[in-house]
C-alpha positions as CSV (number, residue, x, y, z in Angstrom):
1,X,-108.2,-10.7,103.1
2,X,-105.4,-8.2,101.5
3,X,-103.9,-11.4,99.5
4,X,-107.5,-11.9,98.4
5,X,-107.6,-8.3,97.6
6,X,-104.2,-7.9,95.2
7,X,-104.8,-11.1,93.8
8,X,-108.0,-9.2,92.6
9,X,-106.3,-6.2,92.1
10,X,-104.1,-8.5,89.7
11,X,-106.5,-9.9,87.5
12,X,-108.1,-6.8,87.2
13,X,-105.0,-5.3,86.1
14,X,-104.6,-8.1,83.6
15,X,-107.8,-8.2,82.2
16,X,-107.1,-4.3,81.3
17,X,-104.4,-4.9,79.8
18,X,-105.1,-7.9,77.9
19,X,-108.4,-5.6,76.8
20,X,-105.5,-3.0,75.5
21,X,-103.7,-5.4,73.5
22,X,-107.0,-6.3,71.6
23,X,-107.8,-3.6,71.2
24,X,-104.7,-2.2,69.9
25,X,-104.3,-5.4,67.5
26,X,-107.9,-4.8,66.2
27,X,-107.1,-0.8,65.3
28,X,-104.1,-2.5,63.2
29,X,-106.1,-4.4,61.5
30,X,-109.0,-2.1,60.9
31,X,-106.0,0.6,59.7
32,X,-104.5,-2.1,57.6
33,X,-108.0,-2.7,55.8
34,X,-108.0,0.9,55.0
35,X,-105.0,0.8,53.1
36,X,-106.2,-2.5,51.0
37,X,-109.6,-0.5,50.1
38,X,-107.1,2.4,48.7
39,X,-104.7,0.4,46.8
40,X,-107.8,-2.2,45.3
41,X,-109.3,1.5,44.5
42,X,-106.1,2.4,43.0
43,X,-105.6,-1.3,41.3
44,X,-109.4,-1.2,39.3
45,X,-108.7,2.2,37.9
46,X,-105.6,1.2,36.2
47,X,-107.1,-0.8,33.7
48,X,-109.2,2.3,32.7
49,X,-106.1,4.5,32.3
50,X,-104.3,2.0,30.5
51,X,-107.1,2.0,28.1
52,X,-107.2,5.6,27.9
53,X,-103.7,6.0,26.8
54,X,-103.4,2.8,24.8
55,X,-105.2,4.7,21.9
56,X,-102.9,7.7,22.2
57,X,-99.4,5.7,22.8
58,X,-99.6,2.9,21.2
59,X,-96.0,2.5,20.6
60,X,-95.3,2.8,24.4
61,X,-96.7,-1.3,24.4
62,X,-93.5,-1.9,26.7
63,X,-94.5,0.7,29.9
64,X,-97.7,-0.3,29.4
65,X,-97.4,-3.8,30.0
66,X,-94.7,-3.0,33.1
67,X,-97.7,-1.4,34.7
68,X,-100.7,-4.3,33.9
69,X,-97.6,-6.4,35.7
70,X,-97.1,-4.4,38.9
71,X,-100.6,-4.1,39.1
72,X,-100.7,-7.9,39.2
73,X,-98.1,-8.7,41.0
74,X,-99.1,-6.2,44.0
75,X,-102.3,-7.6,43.9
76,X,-101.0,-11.4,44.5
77,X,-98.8,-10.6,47.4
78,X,-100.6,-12.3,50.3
79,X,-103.0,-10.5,52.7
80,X,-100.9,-10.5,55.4
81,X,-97.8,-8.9,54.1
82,X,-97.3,-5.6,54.7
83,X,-93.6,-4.8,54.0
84,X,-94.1,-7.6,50.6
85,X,-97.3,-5.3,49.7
86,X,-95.7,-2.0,50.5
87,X,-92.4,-3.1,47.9
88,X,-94.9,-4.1,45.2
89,X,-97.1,-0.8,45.5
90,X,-93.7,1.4,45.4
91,X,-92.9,-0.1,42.2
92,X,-96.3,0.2,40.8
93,X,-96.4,3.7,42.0
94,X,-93.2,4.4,40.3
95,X,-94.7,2.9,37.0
96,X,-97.9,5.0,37.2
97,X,-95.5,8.3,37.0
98,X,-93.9,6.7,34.3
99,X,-97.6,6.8,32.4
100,X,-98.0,10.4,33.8
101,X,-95.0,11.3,31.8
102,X,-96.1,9.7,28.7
103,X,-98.8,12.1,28.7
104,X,-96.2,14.7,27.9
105,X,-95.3,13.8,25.0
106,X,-99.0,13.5,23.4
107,X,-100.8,16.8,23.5
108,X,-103.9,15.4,22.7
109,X,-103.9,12.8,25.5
110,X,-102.9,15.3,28.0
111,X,-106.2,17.0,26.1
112,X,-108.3,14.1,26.8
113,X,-111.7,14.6,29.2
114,X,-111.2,11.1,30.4
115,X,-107.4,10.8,31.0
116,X,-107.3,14.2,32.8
117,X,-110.5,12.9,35.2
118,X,-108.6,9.2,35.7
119,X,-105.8,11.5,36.2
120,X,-107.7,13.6,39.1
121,X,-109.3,10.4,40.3
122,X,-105.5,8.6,40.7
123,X,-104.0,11.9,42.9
124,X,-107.0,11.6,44.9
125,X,-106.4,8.0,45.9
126,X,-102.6,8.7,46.3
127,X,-103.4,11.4,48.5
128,X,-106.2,8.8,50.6
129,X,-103.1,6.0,50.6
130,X,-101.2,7.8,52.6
131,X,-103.6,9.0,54.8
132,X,-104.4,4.8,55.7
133,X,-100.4,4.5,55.7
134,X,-100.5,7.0,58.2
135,X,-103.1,5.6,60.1
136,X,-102.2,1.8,59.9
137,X,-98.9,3.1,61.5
138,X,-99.9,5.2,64.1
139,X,-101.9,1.6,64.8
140,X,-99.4,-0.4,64.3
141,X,-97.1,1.9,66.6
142,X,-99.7,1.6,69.0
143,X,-99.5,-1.9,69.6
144,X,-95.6,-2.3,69.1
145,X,-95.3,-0.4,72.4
146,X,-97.8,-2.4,73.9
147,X,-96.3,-5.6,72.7
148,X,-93.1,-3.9,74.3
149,X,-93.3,-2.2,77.1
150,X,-93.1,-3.8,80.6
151,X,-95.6,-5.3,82.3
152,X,-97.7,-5.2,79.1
153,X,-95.4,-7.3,77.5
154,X,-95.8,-10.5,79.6
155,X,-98.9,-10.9,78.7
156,X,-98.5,-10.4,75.0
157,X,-95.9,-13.1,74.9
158,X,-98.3,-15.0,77.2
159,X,-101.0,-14.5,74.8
160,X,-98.7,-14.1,71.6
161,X,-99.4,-10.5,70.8
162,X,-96.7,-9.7,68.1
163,X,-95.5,-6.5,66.9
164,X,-96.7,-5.2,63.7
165,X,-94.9,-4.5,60.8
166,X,-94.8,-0.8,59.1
167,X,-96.2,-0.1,56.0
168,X,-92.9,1.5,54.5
169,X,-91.5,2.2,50.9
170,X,-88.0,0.7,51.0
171,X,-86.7,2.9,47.8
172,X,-86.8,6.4,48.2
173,X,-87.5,7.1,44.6
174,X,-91.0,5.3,45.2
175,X,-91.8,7.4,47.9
176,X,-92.5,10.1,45.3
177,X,-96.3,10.7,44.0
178,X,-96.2,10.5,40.3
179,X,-96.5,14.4,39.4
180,X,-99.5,15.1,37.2
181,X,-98.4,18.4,35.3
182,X,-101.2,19.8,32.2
């Protein structure tokens, strides 16, 4: 009868803890959905700024184009790949400030109704970007200790739980927000 009762005791335990590591892989990916809503936010008003500026800068073809590439090539990296898609959006990032700075040099774009509400639009997705970052991490740090920590972590590799990866910048130059000055 008490064999009976640990070995119930057991699976009850497991079941928890197997419940946990859902759980914990489902927060990850709900966080890591946030963050693709913000950066396909950010992605769809870039063509609009580009637009914006093209009339102002038209001699500035060259940063232009770097940023309709970045855009792109963040965009193609697969679903899946957080530190690939975290690289591509530091580099787009860095771009966008590049465009910021352009605005410097033309009065009457910095003057422009539209560039300076794309403008207000863009911090305000930066600023929501790193609120998902900070949430798919906090996730994602979630389940690494579950995936990790003993007895947890025999039934992840049982069930083949695996850590998730951070959403990082590798470069500290991208981790800056492109500075909007008027």
């Amino acid at each position: 009868m008490i064999g009976l009762g640990i070995a119930a005791a057991v699976v009850l335990y497991a079941i928890v803890v197997y419940n946990g590591l859902v759980r914990a892989r489902q927060m990850k990916e709900e966080a890591w959905s946030g963050i693709d809503v913000q950066l396909k936010r950010r992605a769809d008003l870039i063509p609009n700024l580009l637009e914006t500026v093209k009339g102002y800068a038209a001699h500035e073809r060259e940063t232009l184009e770097k940023v309709v590439e970045l855009r792109n090539r963040a965009q193609a990296v697969p679903a899946g790949d957080v530190a690939g898609r975290a690289a591509a959006e530091g580099m787009l990032s860095q771009a966008l400030g590049r465009i910021f700075a352009l605005a410097e040099a033309y009065p009457d774009l910095k003057a422009n109704q539209n560039f300076a509400e794309l403008q207000q639009t863009l911090e305000t997705i930066e600023g929501e970007i790193q609120m998902s970052r900070r949430y798919y991490n906090g996730a994602a740090r979630d389940l690494n200790v579950k995936v990790e920590s003993f007895p947890s972590n025999l039934l992840a590799n049982l069930f083949k739980f695996v850590k998730a990866p951070y959403f990082e910048i590798e470069n500290p130059a991208d981790r800056a927000v492109p500075t909007v000055k008027f």
